[in-house]
C-alpha positions as CSV (number, residue, x, y, z in Angstrom):
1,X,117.8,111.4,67.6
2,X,115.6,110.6,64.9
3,X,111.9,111.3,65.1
4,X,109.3,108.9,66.5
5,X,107.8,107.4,62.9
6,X,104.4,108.7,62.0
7,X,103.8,107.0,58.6
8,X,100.7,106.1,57.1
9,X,102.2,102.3,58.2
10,X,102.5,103.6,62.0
11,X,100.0,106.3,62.2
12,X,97.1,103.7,63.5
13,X,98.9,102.2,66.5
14,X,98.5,102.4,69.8
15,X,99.8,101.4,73.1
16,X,103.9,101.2,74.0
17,X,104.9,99.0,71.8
18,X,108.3,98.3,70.7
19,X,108.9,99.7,66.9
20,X,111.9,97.8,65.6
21,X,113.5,100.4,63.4
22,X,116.0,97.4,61.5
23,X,113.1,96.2,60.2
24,X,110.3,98.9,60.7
25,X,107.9,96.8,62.2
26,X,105.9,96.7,65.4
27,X,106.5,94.3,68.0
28,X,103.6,93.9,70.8
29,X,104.6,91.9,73.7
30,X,101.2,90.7,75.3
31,X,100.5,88.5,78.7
32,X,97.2,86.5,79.4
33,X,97.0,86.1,83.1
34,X,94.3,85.5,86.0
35,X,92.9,82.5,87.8
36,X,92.2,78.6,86.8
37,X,89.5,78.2,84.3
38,X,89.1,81.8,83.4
39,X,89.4,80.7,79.7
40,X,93.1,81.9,78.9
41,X,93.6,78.9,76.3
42,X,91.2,80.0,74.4
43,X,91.1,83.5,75.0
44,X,94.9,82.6,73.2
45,X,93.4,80.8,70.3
46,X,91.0,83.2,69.4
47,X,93.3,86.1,69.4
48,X,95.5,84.2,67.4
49,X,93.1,83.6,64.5
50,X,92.1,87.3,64.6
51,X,95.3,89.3,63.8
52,X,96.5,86.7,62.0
53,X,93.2,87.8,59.9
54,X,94.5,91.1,60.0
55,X,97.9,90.2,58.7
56,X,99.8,90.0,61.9
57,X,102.5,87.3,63.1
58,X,101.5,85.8,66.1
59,X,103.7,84.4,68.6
60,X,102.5,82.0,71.6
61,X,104.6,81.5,74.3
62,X,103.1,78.7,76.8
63,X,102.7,78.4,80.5
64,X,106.3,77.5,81.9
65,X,104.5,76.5,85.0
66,X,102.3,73.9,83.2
67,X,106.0,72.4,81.8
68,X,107.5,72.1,85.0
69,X,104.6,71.1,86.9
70,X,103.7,68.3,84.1
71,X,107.1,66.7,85.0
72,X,105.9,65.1,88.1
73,X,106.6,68.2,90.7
74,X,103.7,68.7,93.1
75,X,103.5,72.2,94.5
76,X,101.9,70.9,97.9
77,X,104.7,68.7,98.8
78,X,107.5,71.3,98.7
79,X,109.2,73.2,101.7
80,X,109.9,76.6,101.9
81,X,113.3,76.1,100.7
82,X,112.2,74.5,97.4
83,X,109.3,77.1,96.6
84,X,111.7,79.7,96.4
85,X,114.0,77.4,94.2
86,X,111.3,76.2,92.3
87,X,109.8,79.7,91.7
88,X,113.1,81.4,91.1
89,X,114.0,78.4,88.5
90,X,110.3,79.2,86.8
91,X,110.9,83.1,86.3
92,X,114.6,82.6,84.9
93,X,113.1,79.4,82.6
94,X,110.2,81.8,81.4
95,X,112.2,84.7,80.8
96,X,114.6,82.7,78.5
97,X,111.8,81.4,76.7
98,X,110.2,84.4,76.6
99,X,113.7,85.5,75.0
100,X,113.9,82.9,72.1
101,X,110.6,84.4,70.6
102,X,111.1,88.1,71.7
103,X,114.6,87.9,69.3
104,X,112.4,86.5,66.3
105,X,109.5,88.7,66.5
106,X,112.0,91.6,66.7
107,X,114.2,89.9,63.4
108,X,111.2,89.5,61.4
109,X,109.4,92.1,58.4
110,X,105.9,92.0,59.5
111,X,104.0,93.8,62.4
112,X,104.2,90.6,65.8
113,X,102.3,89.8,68.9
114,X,104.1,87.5,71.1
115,X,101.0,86.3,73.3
116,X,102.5,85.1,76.8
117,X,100.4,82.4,78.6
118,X,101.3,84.4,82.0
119,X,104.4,86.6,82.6
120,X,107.5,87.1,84.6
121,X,105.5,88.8,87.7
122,X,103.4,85.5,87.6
123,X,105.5,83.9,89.8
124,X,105.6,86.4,93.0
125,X,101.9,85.1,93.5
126,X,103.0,82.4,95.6
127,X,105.5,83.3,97.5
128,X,106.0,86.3,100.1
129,X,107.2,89.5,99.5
130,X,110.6,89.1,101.2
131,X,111.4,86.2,99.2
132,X,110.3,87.7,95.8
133,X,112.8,90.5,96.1
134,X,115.6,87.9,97.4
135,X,114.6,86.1,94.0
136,X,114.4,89.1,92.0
137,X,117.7,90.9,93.8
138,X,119.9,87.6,93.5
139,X,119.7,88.4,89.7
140,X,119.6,92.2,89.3
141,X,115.9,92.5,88.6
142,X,113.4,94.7,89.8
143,X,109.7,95.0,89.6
144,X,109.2,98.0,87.4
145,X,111.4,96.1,84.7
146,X,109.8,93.0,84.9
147,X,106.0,94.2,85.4
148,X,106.2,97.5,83.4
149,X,108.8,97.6,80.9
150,X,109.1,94.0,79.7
151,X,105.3,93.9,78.2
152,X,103.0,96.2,76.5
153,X,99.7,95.1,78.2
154,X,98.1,92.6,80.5
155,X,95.0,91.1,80.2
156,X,93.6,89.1,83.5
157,X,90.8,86.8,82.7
158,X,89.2,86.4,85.9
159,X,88.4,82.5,86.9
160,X,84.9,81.0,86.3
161,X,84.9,80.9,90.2
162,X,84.6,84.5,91.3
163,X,80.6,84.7,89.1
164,X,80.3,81.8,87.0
165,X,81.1,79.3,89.6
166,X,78.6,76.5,87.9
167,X,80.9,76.5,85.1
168,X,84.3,76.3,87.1
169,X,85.8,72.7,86.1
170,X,89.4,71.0,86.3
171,X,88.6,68.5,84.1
172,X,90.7,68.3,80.9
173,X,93.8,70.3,82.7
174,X,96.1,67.6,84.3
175,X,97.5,70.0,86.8
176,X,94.5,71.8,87.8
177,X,93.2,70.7,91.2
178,X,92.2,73.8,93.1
179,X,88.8,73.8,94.6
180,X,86.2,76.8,94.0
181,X,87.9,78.6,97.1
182,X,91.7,78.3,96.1
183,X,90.9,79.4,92.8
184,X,89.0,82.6,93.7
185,X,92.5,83.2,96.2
186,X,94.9,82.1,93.1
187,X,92.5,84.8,91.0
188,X,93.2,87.4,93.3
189,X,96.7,87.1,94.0
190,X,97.0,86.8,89.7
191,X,95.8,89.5,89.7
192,X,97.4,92.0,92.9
193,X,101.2,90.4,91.0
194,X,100.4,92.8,88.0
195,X,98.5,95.9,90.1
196,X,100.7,98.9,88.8
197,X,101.8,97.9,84.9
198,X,100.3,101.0,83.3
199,X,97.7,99.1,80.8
200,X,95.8,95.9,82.7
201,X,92.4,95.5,81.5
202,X,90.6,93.2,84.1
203,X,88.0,90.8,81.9
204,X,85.0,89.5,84.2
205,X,82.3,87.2,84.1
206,X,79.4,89.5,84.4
207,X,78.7,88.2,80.5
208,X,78.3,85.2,79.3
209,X,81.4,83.1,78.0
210,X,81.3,84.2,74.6
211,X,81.0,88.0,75.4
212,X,84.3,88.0,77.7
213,X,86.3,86.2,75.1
214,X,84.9,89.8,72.7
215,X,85.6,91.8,75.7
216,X,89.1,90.3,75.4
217,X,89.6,90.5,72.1
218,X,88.3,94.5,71.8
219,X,90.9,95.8,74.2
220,X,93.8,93.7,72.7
221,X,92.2,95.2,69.2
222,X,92.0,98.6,71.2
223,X,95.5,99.0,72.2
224,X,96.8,98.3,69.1
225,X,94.1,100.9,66.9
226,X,93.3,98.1,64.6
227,X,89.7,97.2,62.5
228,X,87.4,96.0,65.5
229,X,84.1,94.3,64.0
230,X,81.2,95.3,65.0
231,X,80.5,92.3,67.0
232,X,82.9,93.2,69.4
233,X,82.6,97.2,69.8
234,X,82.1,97.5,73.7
235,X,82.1,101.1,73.8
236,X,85.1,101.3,76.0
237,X,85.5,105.3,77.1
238,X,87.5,106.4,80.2
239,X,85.9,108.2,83.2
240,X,87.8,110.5,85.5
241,X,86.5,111.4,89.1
242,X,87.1,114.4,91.4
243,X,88.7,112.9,94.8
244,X,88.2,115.2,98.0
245,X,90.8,114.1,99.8
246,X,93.1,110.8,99.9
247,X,91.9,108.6,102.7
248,X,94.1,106.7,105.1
249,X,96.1,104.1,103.0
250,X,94.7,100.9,104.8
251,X,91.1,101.6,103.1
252,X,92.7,100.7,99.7
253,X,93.0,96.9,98.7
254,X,96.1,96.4,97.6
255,X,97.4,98.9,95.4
256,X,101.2,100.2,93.7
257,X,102.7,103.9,94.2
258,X,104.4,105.1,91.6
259,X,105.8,108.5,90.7
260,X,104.9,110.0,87.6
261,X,106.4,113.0,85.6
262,X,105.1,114.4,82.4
263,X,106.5,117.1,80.3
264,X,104.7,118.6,77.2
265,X,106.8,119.1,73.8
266,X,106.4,122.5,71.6
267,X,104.2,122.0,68.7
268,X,103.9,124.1,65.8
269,X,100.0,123.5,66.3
270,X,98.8,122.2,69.7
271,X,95.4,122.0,68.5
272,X,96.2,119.4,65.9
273,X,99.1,117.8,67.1
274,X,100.0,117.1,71.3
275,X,103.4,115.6,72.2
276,X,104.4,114.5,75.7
277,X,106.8,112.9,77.7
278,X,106.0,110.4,81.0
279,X,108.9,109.2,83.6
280,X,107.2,106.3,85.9
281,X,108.5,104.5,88.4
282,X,109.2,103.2,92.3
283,X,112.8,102.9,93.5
284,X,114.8,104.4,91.3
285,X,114.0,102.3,88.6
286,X,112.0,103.8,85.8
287,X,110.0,103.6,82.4
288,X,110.2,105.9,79.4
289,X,107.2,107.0,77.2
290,X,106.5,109.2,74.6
291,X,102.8,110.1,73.7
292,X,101.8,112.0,70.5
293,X,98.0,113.1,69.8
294,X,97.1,114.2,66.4
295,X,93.5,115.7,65.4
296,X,93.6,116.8,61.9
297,X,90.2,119.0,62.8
298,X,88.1,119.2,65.4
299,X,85.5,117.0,64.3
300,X,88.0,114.3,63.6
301,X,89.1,111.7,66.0
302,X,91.9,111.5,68.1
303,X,94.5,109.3,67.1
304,X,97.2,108.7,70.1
305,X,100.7,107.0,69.4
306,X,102.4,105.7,72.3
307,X,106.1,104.6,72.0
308,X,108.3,103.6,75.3
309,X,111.6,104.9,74.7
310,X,114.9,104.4,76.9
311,X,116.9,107.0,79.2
312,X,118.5,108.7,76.6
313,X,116.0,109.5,74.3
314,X,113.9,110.7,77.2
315,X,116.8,112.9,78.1
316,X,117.2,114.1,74.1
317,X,113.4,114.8,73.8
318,X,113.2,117.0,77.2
319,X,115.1,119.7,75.3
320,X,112.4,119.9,73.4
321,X,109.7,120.7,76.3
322,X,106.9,123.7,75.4
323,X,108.3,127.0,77.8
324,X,104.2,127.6,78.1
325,X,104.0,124.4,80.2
326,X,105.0,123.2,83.1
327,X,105.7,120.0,84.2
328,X,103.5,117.7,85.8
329,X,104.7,115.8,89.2
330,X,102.6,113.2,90.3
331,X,102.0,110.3,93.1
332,X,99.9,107.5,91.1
333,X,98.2,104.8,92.9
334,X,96.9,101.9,91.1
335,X,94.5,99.3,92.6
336,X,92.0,97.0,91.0
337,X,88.5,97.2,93.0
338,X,85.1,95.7,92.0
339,X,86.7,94.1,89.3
340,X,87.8,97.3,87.7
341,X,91.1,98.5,87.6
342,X,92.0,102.3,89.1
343,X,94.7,104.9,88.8
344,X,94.4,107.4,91.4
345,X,96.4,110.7,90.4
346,X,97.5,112.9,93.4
347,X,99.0,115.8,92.0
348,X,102.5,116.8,93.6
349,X,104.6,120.1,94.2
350,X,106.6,121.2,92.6
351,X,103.1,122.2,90.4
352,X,101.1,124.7,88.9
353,X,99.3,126.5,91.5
354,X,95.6,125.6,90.5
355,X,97.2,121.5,90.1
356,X,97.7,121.9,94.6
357,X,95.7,119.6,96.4
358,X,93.7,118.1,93.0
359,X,93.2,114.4,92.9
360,X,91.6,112.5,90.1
361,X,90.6,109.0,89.7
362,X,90.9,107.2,85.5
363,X,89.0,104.0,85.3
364,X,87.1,102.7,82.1
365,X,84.0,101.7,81.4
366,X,82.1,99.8,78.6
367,X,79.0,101.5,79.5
368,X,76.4,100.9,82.7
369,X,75.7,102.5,86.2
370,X,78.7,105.3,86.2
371,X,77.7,105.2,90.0
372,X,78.8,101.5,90.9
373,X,82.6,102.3,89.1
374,X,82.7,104.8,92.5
375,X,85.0,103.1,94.8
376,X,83.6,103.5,98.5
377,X,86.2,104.3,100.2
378,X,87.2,107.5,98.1
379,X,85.2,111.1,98.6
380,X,84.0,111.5,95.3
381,X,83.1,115.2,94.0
382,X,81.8,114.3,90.6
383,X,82.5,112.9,87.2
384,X,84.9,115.9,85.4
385,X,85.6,113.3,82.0
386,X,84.1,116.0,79.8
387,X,85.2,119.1,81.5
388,X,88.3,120.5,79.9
389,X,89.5,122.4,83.2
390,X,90.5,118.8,84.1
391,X,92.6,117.9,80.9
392,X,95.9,117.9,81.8
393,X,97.4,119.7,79.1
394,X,95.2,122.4,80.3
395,X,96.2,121.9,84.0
396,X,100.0,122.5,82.8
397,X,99.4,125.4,81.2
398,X,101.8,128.4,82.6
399,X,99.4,131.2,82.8
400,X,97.5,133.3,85.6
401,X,94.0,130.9,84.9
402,X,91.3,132.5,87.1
403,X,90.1,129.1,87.4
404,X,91.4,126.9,90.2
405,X,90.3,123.4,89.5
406,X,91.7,121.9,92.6
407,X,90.0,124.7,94.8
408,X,92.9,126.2,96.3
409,X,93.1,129.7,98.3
410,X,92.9,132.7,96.5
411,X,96.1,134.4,97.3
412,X,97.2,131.0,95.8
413,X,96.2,132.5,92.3
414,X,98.2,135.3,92.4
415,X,101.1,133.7,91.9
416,X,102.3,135.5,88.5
417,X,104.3,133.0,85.8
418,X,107.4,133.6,86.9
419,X,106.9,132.9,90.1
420,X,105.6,129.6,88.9
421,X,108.8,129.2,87.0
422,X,110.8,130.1,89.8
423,X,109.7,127.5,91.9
424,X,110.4,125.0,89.0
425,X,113.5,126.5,88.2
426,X,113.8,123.3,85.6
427,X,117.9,124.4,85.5
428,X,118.1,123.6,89.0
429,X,116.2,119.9,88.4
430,X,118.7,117.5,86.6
431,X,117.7,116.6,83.0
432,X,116.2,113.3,83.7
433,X,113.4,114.8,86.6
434,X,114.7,112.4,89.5
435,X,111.5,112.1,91.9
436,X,111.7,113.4,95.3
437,X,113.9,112.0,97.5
438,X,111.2,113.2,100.4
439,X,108.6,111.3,99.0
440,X,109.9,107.5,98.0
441,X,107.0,105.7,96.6
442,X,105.5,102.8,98.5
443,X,104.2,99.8,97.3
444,X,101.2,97.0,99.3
445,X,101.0,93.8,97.6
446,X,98.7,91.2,99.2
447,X,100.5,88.6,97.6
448,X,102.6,88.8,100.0
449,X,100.4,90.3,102.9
């Protein structure tokens, strides 16, 4: 299997995106998603005109909804019966539009965005769980394909009526008719539809206008490590928490397990160049990524290449993983609170012994009160974002550590590395980490609850 490119023409991306090796070009599949009049047309347009500035084909796929519903349909006046028609005829429309301009940004020579005016996940927003997955099961889908592996990152502009209700308006959109209160419920179930794709970056109204459409526009630029102008730096920087414990699960608003497996690679100089592998998924049905982080010296910056990768180079690279490390099992919980969205790490056996009982929380922040990003319901220890002890290359490390991050008893450290090894006997796991049949991931989605 040939390596994952790292030329000069590469070296600056970031994100899982899709490198079409035909052409050698990066394709960046993007949805726009969140409430009425949260400013997704424009939010569009102005994207547009910015990588185009930076030389980058843009592709716009618009709302299928806003085609069907122009027709003369009239989402009030249906039964259940035609909902779920209606809604299963919008996801398979949308996905073969989506298709027509997924096949051309893929055949082209130049780097491509294909900006979706909402995505295939969309849909489950308005109808119940039971008849999402009869939708979804009627045409051999499944959630993590069509929320986690079908686009590289979603952006949810949150509507102008959930804080900046004295600019919420339907005029000028001739299907738009929801009052203040629908729209803030259409937000929030916009939103929970997309709760668990691994990059959603939740845009809010606490600025003006014109400073969420830069909000918008830095995390797209962000993602894919390109020229940001200074007008739009927002000092994005990711905090991590030390959890206590895990509280009972019906504190949470809604949120979506997943299990998670990462796997370090050997390097012939970890402190210039990091290489890892992640398995995510729920029911059986997973993703594929493959991380590299490269530091020339220490006082340069980190520059991390993502790439999502199938089964079978997943299975190719894990002959590849670093004998010092071991891998990393995990239960990851993402909700969206205050406007902000979470991943809440529980770290799982089979692990190293100092990993047992650690949880951490990952949000970001563009700067503020670090003490308002603290969700209430979560026994917070303190803020570990700096402390090395917490990295998790560091927390896979296959050594006798005298520390013991997660606080566990001290006979617990006295387990020697082979012992270690012995209880991850990774000859006894099958090549492709299969998660723990014990320990199924659930998933809450108030979309349907």
């Amino acid at each position: 299997m040939p390596p994952l490119n790292t030329s000069p023409k590469f070296a600056g991306v970031s994100g899982e995106m899709s490198i079409e090796e035909a052409n050698k070009h990066v394709v960046f599949k993007l949805v726009l998603t969140g409430g009425p009049c949260s400013g997704k047309t424009t939010g569009q347009a102005r994207l547009s005109s910015m990588l185009e500035m930076h030389g980058w084909k843009v592709y716009r796929v618009p709302e299928t909804a806003n085609v069907l519903l122009g027709g003369g349909v009239n989402f009030g006046e249906l039964n259940a019966e035609q909902v779920e028609s209606f809604q299963e005829n919008l996801l398979l429309t949308m996905m073969a539009i989506e298709k027509t301009f997924f096949e051309l940004a893929h055949m082209g020579n130049k780097n491509c965005i294909v900006i979706c005016d909402r995505g295939t996940m969309d849909p489950s927003a308005f109808v119940d769980r039971a008849t999402w997955n009869r939708i979804i099961r009627k045409h051999g889908l499944n959630d993590v394909d069509l929320r986690d592996n079908r686009y590289n990152q979603i952006l949810h502009l949150v509507s102008a009526a959930k804080g900046a209700e004295k600019y919420y308006t339907t005029a000028g959109h001739g299907t738009r008719k929801e009052t203040l209160e629908e729209a803030r419920e259409r937000d929030d179930k916009a939103s929970q539809a997309w709760v668990g794709h691994p990059y959603i970056e939740v845009i809010d109204n606490s600025t003006d206008f014109e400073g969420k459409m830069k909000r918008a526009l830095e995390c797209v630029c962000r993602k894919l490590r390109i020229p940001v102008d200074a007008r739009l730096q927002q000092n994005s920087r990711k905090i991590k928490f030390l959890v206590k414990s895990m509280p009972d699960e019906k504190v949470f608003p809604p949120f979506q397990d997943f299990e998670v497996i990462h796997d370090y690679l050997i390097s012939s100089d970890p402190q210039k160049l990091q290489m890892r592998l992640r398995k995510r998924g729920q029911n059986g049905h997973w993703s594929y990524t493959y991380t590299q982080r490269q530091r020339d010296s220490p006082d340069d910056q980190v520059i991390e290449i993502k790439r999502t990768i199938n089964h079978r180079d997943y299975a190719n690279y894990l002959a590849q993983r670093d004998p010092t490390r071991l891998a990393v099992f995990k239960r990851r919980r993402c909700f969206i609170w205050n406007m902000n969205s979470y991943q809440l790490d529980s770290y799982k056996q089979p692990c190293n012994p100092r990993c047992e009982g650690l949880i951490i929380l990952e949000v970001y922040t563009n700067g503020g009160d670090i003490e308002k990003l603290k969700p209430d319901f979560l026994d917070i220890v303190r803020d570990v974002s700096l402390d090395p002890e917490y990295s998790m290359y560091n927390l896979a490390k296959l050594d006798n550590s005298p520390s013991n991050v997660a606080q566990t008893p001290p006979n617990a450290l006295l387990m020697t590395s082979s012992i270690a090894n012995a209880n991850l006997n990774r000859n006894s796991l099958p090549q492709a980490h299969p998660a723990p049949t014990s320990n199924s991931p659930s998933k809450r989605n108030s979309a349907s609850s």
